[in-house]
C-alpha positions in Angstrom: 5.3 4.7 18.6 7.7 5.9 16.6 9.8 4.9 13.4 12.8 3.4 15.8 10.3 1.3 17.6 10.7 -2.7 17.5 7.6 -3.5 16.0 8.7 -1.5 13.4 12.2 -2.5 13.0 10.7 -6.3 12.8 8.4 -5.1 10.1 11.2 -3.6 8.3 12.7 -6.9 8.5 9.9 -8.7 7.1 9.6 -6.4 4.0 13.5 -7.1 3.7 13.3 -10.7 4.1 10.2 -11.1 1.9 12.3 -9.6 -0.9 15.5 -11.5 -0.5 13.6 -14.4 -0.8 11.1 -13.2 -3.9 8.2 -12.7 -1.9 6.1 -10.3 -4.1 2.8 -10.0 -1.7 2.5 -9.4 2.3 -0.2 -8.7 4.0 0.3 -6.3 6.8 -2.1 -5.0 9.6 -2.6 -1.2 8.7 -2.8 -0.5 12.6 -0.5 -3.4 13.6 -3.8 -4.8 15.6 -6.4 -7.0 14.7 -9.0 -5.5 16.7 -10.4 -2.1 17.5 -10.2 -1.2 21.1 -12.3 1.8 23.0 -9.1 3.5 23.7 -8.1 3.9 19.5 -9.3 7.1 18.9 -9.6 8.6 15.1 -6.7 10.7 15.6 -4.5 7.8 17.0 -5.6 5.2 14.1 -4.7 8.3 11.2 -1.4 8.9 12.8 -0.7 5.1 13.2 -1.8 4.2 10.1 0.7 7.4 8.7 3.4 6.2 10.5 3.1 2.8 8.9 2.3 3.9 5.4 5.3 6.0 5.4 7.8 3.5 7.1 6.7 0.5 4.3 7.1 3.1 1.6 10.4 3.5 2.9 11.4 0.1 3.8 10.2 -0.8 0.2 12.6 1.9 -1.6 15.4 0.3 0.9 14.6 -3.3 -1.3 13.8 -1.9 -4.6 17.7 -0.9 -5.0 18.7 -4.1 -4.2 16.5 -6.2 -6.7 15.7 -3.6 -9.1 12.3 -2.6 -10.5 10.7 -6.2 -9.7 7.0 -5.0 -8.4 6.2 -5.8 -5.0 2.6 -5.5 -3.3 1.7 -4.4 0.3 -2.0 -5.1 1.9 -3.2 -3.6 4.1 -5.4 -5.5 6.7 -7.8 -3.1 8.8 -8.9 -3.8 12.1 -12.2 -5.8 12.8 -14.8 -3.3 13.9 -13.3 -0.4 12.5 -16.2 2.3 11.1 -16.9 3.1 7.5 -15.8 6.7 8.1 -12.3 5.9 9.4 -11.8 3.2 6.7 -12.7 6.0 4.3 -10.4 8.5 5.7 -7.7 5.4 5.7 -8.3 4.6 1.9 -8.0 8.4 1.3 -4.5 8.4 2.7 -2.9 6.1 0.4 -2.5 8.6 -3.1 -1.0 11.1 -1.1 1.7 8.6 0.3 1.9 5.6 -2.5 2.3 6.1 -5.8 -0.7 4.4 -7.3 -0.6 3.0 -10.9 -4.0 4.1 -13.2 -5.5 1.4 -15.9 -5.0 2.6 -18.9 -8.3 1.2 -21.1 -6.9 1.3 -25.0 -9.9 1.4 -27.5 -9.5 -0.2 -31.0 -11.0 2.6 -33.2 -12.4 1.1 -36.3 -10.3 1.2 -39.7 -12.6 3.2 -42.1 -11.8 2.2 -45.5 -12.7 4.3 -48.7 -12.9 2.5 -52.1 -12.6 4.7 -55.0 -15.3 4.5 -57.8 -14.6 5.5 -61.1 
């Protein structure tokens, strides 16, 4: 599979429909299956699962200059049966393609107030 291939195009369709019509969360399958099969090697799920990352980071820029900044968020569904170490290796992925936005925790520091005797 590559980034030309139907699936693809119809998934770049989706993200572009889902935004023309203010759709602000889809849920995609990572692999574009629902179940693992013997034949889905490591290898093959990490370079599917790049491919996808990489074409929905794409076909999100595409929208984001049509609508403007309005936020927009992608899940990502995994396969049933997949293993902890590949879903690990999966999760890893996603900083080095998606920009990911960090909490910011603001503390209140406490006022200290002097009083002046005289």
């Amino acid at each position: 599979m590559n980034s030309r291939h139907p699936c693809l195009n119809g998934l770049r369709s989706v993200v572009h429909m889902a935004t023309r019509c203010d759709i602000r969360t889809l849920t995609v399958p990572l692999l574009l299956v629902y179940d693992m099969s013997e034949e889905m090697t490591v290898n093959w799920c990490l370079r599917r699962a790049e491919l996808i990352f990489k074409c929905v980071k794409g076909y999100m820029i595409e929208c984001s200059t049509w609508v403007g900044n309005e936020p927009m968020t992608i899940q990502f569904l995994v396969p049933r049966g997949i293993s902890q170490d590949l879903f690990d290796q999966l999760s890893a992925m996603l900083p080095n393609i998606f920009r990911l936005s960090n909490t910011l925790n603001l503390v209140a520091k406490r006022k200290r107030t002097y009083s002046a005797y005289t």
